[in-house]
C-alpha positions as CSV (number, residue, x, y, z in Angstrom):
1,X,0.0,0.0,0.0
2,X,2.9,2.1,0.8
3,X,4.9,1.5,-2.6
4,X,1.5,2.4,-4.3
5,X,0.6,5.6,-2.8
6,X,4.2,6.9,-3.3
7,X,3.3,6.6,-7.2
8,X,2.4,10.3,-8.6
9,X,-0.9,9.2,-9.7
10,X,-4.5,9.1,-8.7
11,X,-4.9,5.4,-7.1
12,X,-7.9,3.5,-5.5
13,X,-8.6,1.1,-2.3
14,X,-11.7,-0.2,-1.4
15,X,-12.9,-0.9,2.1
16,X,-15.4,-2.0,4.2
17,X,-16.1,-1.4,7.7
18,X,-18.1,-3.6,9.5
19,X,-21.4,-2.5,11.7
20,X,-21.1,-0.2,14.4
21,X,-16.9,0.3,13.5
22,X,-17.1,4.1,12.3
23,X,-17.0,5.3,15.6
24,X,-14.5,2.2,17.2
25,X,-11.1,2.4,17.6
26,X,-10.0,-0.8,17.6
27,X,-12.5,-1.2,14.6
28,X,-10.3,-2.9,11.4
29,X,-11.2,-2.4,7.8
30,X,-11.1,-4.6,4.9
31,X,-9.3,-3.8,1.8
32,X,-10.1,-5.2,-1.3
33,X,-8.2,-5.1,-4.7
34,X,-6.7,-1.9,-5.9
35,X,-8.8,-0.5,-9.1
36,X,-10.4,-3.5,-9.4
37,X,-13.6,-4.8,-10.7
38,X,-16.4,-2.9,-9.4
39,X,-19.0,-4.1,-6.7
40,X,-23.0,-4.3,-7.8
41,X,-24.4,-1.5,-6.6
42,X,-26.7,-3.6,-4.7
43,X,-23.5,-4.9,-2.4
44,X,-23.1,-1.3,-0.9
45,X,-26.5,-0.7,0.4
46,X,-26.5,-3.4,3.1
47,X,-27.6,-1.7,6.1
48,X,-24.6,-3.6,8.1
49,X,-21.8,-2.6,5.6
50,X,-20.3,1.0,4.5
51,X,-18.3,0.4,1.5
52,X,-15.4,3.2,1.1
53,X,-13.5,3.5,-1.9
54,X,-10.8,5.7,-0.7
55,X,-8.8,7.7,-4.0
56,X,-5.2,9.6,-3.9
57,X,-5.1,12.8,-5.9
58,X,-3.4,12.7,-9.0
59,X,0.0,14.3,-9.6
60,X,0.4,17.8,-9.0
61,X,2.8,20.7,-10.3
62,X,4.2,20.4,-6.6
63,X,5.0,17.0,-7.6
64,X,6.3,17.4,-11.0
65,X,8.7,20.9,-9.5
66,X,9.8,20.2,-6.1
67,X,10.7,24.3,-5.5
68,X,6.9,25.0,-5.7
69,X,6.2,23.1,-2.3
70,X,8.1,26.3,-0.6
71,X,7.0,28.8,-3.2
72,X,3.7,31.1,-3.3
73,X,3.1,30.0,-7.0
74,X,2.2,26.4,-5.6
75,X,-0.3,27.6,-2.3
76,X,-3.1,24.9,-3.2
77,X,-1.2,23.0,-5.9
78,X,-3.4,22.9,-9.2
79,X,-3.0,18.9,-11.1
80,X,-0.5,18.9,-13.4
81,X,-1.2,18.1,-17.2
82,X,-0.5,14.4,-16.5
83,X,-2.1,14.7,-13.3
84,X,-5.6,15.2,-15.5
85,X,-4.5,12.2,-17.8
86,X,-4.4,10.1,-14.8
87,X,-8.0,11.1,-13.5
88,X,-9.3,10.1,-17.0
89,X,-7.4,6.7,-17.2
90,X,-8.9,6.2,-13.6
91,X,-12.4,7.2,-14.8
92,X,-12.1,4.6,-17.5
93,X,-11.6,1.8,-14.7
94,X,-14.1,2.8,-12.6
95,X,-16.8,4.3,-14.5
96,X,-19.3,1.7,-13.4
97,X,-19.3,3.2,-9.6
98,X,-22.7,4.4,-8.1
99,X,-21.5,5.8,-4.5
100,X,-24.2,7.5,-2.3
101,X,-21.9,10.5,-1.7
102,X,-18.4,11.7,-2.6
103,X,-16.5,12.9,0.4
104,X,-13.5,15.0,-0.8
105,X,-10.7,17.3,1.2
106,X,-11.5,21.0,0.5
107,X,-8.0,21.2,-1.6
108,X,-8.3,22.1,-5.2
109,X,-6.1,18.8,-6.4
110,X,-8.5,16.3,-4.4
111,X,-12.0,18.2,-5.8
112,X,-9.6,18.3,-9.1
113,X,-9.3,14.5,-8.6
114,X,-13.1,14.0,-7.2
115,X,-14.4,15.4,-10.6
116,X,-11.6,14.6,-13.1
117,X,-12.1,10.8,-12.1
118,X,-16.1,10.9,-11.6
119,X,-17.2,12.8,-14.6
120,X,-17.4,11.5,-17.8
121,X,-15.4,14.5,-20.0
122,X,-17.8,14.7,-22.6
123,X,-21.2,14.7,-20.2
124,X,-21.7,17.5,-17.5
125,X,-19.1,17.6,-14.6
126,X,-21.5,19.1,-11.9
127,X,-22.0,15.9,-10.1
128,X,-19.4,13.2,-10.0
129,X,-20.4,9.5,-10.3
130,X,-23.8,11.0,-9.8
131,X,-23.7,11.6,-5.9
132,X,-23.5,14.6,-4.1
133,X,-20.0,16.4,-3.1
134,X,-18.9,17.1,0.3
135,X,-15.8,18.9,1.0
136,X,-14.4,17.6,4.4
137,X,-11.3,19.5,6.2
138,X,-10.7,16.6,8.5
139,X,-9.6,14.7,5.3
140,X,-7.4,17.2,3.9
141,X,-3.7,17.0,3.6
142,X,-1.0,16.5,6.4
143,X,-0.1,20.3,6.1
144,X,3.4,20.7,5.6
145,X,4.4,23.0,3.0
146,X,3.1,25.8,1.1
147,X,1.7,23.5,-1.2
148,X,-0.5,22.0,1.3
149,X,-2.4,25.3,2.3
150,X,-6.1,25.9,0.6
151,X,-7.3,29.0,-0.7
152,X,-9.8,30.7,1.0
153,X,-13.6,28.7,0.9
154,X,-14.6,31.5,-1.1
155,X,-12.7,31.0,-3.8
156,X,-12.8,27.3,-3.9
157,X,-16.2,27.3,-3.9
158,X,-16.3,29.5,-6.8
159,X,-14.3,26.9,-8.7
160,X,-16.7,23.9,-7.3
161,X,-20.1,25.4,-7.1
162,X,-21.8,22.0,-6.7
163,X,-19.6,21.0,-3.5
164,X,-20.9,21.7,-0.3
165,X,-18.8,23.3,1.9
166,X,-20.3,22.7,5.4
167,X,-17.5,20.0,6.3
168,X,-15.2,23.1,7.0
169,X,-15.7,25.5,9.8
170,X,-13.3,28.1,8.4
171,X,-13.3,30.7,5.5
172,X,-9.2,31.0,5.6
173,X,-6.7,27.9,6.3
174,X,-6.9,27.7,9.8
175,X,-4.2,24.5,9.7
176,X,-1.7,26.3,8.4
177,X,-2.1,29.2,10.6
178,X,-1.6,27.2,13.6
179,X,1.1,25.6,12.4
180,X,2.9,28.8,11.1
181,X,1.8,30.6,14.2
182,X,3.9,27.5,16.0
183,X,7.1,27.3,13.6
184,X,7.7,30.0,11.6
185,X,7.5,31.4,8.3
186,X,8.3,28.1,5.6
187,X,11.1,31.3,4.9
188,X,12.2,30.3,8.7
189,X,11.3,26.7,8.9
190,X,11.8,24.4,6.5
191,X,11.1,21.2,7.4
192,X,8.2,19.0,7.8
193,X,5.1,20.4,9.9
194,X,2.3,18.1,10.6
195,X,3.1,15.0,8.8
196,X,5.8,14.4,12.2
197,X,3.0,15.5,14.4
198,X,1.3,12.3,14.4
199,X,-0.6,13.5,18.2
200,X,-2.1,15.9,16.0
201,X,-2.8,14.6,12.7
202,X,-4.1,10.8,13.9
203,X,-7.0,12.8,15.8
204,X,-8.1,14.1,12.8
205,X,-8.6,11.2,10.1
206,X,-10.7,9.4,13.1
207,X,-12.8,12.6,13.5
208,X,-13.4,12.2,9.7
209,X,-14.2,8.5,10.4
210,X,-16.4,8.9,13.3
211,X,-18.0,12.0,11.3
212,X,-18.9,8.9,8.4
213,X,-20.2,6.7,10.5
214,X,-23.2,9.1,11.7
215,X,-23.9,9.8,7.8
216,X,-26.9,7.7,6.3
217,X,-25.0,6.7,3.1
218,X,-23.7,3.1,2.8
219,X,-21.5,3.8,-0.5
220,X,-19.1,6.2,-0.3
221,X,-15.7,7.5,-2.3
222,X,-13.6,9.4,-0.2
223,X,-11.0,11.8,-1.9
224,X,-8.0,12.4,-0.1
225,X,-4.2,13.4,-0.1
226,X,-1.5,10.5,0.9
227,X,-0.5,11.8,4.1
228,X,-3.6,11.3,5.4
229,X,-4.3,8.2,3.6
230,X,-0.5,6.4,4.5
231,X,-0.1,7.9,7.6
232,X,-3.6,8.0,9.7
233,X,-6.4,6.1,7.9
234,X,-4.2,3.2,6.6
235,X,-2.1,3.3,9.5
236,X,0.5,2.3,7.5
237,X,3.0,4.7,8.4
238,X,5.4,6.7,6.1
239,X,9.2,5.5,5.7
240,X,7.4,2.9,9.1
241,X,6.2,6.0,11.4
242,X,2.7,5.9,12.1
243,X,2.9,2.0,13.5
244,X,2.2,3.1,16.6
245,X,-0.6,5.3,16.3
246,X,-3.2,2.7,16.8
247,X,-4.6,3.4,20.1
């Protein structure tokens, strides 16, 4: 899972969480196969299952030109032109998905991702897969860099007029304030900020899970970034940190 969501490219897992888990922490989900075959639609709406198809943004320009993590030009990285080419080659595979909803971080590469991947390009892109859009800030990226700070709802939202917003609490990027407000300037401080604050960041994908769980869909896609995804709701760990953060 690791080796996978180190590729620059938008990937997918599938899991399923079994009744009464969302809000559990010793609850353990299921993973199925990457980008596989897709489930009937009539396999997600057991009352006693929530299938989650969790997807990684595809590559961005932060990706492609490391100096843009650190530079204004890359606040809220945009997909790259291959990162687009990979949301259509993942569309291809999984065109056959119904979800109930579409759960995405508020940043513009995972809404990017949420309708580059869910809409068919020659059909109207206002609802991926179908499903309504929910922008989440618990899901959002481990926020580290430049990069990794959103615009201002505002503006997103004038970008995604179908999503609805009400999964974030603030107008600005309140994450990266903090975390400024705590280290520095990324002029001043260089390295990583929340990705090593696993305290910190673990809290918030199980806020997002617990906030699932009282949700009445059964079928979801969730669209997130890979330090969320590797380090907290996989528990996998980067580079083998994030072993420990299972209690």
């Amino acid at each position: 899972l690791r080796r996978r969501l180190r590729k620059k490219q938008a990937l997918m897992i599938r899991f399923s969480l079994p009744p009464g888990s969302a809000a559990g922490p010793s609850a353990k989900p299921h993973a199925a196969d990457w980008n596989g075959p897709i489930v009937a639609p009539e396999a997600s709406q057991s009352r006693n299952v929530k299938l989650i198809h969790f997807v990684r943004h595809a590559q961005t320009t932060a990706n492609v030109d490391d100096s843009l993590k650190r530079d204004p030009r890359g606040v809220d990285a945009r997909l790259s032109d291959d990162g687009h080419k990979q949301c259509l080659a993942l569309h291809k595979v999984i065109a056959g998905l119904r979800p109930d909803v579409v759960i995405s971080s508020p940043m513009t590469r995972t809404l990017q991702t949420a309708f580059g991947v869910g809409c068919d390009p020659a059909g109207p892109r206002s609802h991926p897969w179908g499903a309504p859009v929910v922008a989440l800030e618990a899901i959002r990226e481990a926020c580290n860099f430049l990069c990794d700070t959103r615009r201002p709802l505002s503006v997103i939202a004038a970008d995604f007029p179908s999503v609805d917003f009400a999964g974030c609490a603030h107008e600005e990027d309140a994450t990266w304030a903090y975390y400024e407000a705590t280290h520095g300037s990324p002029a001043a401080y260089t390295q990583l900020r929340e990705r090593v604050a696993l305290p910190q960041l673990d809290p918030r994908a199980r806020e997002a899970t617990t906030w699932q769980g009282t949700r009445p869909e059964s079928g979801t896609v969730l669209v997130s970034d890979q330090g969320l995804l590797a380090v907290c709701v996989t528990r996998g760990g980067e580079e083998g940190r994030g072993r420990d953060a299972e209690t």
